[in-house]
N, C-alpha and C positions, 0 to 999 in steps of 0.2 A: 719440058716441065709441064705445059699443059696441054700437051699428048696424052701424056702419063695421067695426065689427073682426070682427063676422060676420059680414060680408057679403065682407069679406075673404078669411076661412077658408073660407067656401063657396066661394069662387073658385078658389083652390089646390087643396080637396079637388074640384072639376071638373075641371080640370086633372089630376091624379094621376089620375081617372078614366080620362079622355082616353088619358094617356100608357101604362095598364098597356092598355088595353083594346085600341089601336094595339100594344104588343106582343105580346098572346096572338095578333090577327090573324095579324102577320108570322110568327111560331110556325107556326100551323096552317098557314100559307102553305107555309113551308119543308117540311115534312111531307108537304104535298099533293103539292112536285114534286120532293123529296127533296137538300134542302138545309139536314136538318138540322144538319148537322157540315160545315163549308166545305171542311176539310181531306180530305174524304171525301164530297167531293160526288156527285150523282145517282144511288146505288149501289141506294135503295130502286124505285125506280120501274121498271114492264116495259119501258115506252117505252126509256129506258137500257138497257136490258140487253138487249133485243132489238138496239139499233145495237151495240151493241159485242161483243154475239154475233157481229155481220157484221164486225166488226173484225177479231176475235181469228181469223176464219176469214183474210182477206184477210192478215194476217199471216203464218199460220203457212204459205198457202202461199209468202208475198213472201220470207220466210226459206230454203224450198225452194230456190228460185229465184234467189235474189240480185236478181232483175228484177222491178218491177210490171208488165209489157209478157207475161211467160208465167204473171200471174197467172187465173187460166179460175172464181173463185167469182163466185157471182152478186152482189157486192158493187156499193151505186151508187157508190162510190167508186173508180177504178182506177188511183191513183197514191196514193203514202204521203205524199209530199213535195212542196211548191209555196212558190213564193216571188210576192208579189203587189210590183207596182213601178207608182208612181205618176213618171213620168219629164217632165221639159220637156230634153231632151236638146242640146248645142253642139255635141259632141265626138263625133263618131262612133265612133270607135277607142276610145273609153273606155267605151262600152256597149258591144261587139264585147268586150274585155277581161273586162266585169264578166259578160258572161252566159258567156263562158268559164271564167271561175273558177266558176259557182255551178254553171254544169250540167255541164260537161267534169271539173273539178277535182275539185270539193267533192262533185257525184253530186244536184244536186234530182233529181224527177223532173221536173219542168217550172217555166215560168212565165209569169205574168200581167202584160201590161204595159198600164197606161194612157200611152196616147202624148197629153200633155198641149199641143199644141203645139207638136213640138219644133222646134228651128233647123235639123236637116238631119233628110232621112228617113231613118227608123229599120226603117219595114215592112218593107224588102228582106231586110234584117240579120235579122228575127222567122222570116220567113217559109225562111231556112235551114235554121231547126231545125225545121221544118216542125210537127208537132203537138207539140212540148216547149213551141215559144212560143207563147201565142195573145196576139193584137192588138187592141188597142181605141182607138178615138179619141176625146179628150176634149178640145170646148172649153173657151174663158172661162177663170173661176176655180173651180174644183169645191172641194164638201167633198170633203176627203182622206177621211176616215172612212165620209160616205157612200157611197162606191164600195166603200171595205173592206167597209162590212157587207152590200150588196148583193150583191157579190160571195161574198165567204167564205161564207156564210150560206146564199148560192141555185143559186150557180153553181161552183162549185172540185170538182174530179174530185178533189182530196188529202184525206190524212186527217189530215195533221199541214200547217201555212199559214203562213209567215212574210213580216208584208208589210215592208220594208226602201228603202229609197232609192239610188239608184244611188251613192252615194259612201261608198257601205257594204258591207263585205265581209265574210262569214262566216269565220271561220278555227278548225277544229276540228284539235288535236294527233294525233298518233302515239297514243295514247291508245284512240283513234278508228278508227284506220285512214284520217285526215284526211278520211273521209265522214261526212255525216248521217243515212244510213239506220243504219250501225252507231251513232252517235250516240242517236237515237232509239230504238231499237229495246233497245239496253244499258241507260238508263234507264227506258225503261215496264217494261220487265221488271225491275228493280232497283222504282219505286214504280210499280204498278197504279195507283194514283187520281191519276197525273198528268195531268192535263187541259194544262196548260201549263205554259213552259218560258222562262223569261226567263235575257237573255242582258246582259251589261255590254258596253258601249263601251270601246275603246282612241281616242283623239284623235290619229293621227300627224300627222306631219309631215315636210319635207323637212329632210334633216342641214345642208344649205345653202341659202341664200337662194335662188330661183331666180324670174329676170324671167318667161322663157317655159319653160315646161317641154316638156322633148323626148320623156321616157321615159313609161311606163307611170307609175300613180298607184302600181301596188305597187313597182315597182322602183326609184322616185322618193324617198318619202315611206318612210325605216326607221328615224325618231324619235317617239319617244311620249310625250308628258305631259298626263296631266289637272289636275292641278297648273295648268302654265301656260293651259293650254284654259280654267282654271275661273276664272283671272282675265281671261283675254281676254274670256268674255264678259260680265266686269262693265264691258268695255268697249262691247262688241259690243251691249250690252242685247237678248240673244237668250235664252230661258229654256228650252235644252233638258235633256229631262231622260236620262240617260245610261243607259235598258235597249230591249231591244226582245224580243218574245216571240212565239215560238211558240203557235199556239192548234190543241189537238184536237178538231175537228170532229165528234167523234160527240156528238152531241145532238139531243133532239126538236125538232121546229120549232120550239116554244114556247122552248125556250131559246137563241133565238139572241144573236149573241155582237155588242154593237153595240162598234165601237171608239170610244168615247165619250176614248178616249187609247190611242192605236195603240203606245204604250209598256207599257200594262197593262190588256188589255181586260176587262171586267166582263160579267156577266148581264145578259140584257134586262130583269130586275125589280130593275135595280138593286144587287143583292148582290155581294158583291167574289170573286171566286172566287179564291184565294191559286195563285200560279205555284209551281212550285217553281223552284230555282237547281240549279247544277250537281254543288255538294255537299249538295244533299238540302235545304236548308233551304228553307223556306217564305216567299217577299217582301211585304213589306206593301206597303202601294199608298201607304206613306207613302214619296216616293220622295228626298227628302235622306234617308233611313235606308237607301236601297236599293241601294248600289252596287257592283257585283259584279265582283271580279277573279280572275280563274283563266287560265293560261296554257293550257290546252287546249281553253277555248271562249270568242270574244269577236267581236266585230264591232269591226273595225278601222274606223274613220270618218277618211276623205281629205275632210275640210271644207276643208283650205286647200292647195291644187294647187299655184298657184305666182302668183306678185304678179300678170298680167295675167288670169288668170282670176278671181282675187279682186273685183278693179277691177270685169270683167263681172257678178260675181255683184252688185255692191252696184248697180251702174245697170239690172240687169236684174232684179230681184227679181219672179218675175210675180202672187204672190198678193195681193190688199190686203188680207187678213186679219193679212199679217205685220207690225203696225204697230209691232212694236214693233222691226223691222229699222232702223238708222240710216244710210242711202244713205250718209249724210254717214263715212263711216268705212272707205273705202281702203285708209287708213294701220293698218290693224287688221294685215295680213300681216305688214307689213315690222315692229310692232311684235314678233311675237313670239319676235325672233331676238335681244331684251333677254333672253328665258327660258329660248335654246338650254341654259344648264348644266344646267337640268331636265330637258332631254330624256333619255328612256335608248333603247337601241337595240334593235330585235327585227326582224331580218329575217326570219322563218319564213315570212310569206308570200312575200317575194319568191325565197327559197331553193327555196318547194313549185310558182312562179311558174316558175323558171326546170328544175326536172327535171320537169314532165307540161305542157311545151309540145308 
């Protein structure tokens, strides 16, 4: 019996060994590549300070300028803003729409498209915007993520990256000057150690049921509830979760940024690097705690178009990764017009839609 119970206690005190000696590592870890304080990440290190030496230049001339295009520093970056889109496209005129709002309206400087397949060609529509869009072809089923961090990481001319889905729309207020550059550019200069920038979902919807829809998704869809969104998908058995972020690109190679969850990306060594929001607060990666509503910056999300695209979406689902989609659930649209009293109304985008057409 008190064999056993030493042999015990030498077990446990191994263990505590273990476990402190696994933290001094991660410590000096942190230290080495200057992640001591999360909140004030990579601020020690040359390697950081050298990129964002090149930053703060390419900035203050993109401020000169209004334009990254009469920016002339020798930065390898030459746009501030990018939006990366992983697309299986139906609707032509709804991509045509969406890249209109993000580069015409809202001001990216460009974007990245993975053309996954889609139902109709979409290059034609890229190749307008000439070097704003660039084009990529993807079969099969891809990691989503994987392209993100290949991408972001090796190949993005921006210095600020948001990658977003075609049924999602940026909408920054008057606040703003309804752009992202002034968006951007107002809070780094407001907090220096932001590195990222997460952004909350709005779930619209259309005011009325609608079989085929005729109009645009924004001048379509000018009802909102996450409320009822958040029980449809206790219907839907679909677990998304409700931010998407912005990630700043100045970093050593070494810390590259894998979207291990394209909703809140992390360090290649694992560590969580906290986003900020758009009132300053700092988001946990605990993401039932992280929901974030402000009427001046939000990604509107058109998940439900109108009953006969729906229908499509549930027979056409192209990833098998999504297994937790239930084909069997059609009837998910036309339920959510039990929830219309939930809805409340915000046309700003279709209002900012209908004066910079």
């Amino acid at each position: 019996m008190i064999r056993q119970t030493v042999s015990n206690l030498i077990a446990i005190f191994q263990v505590l060994i273990r476990k402190k000696l696994s933290s001094i590592i991660k410590q000096c870890w942190n230290l080495l590549i200057g992640l001591g304080d999360e909140k004030k990440p990579f601020t020690r290190t040359k390697a950081y300070q050298s990129i964002n030496s090149e930053y703060e230049s390419f900035i203050a001339e993109y401020k000169k300028n209004k334009n990254c295009y009469k920016v002339t520093s020798n930065s390898k970056k030459t746009k501030l803003t990018e939006i990366v889109l992983l697309t299986r496209t139906y609707n032509l005129q709804d991509l045509k729409d969406w890249l209109h709002w993000h580069l015409d309206i809202i001001g990216f400087d460009c974007v990245h498209i993975f053309d996954n397949e889609s139902l109709v060609d979409i290059k034609p529509l890229c190749d307008n915007y000439g070097s704003r869009v660039t084009y990529e072809k993807i079969k099969g089923f891809p990691d989503q993520y994987a392209l993100y961090n290949r991408y972001i990481n090796n190949e993005s001319p921006a210095w600020w990256v948001l990658p977003i889905d075609d049924d999602e729309f940026v909408y920054i207020g008057k606040q703003f000057n309804h752009n992202v550059s002034e968006l951007l550019l107002s809070l780094s200069d407001k907090w220096q150690d932001m590195v990222k920038l997460s952004i909350g979902w709005r779930n619209m919807f259309p005011v009325e049921f609608t079989q085929i829809r005729t109009k645009s998704l924004i001048e379509n869809a000018t009802g909102w509830s996450d409320e009822a969104c958040s029980e449809l998908q206790s219907i839907w058995r679909q677990d998304n979760r409700w931010i998407k972020t912005f990630v700043k690109t100045s970093f050593p190679w070494y810390w590259g940024i894998p979207y291990n969850s394209g909703h809140n990306p992390t360090m290649n060594n694992g560590f969580l690097i906290n986003a900020r929001t758009i009132d300053g607060r700092f988001l946990s990666q605990d993401y039932a705690k992280s929901y974030i509503n402000n009427d001046n910056l939000f990604i509107a999300h058109f998940q439900y178009k109108s009953n006969e695209e729906w229908i499509m979406k549930c027979k056409n689902r192209p990833s098998p990764a999504n297994k937790t989609f239930n084909k069997n659930k059609p009837e998910v649209y036309s339920k959510l017009y039990e929830y219309k009293d939930r809805f409340k109304t915000f046309d700003g985008l279709a209002k900012l839609w209908s004066i910079r057409q």
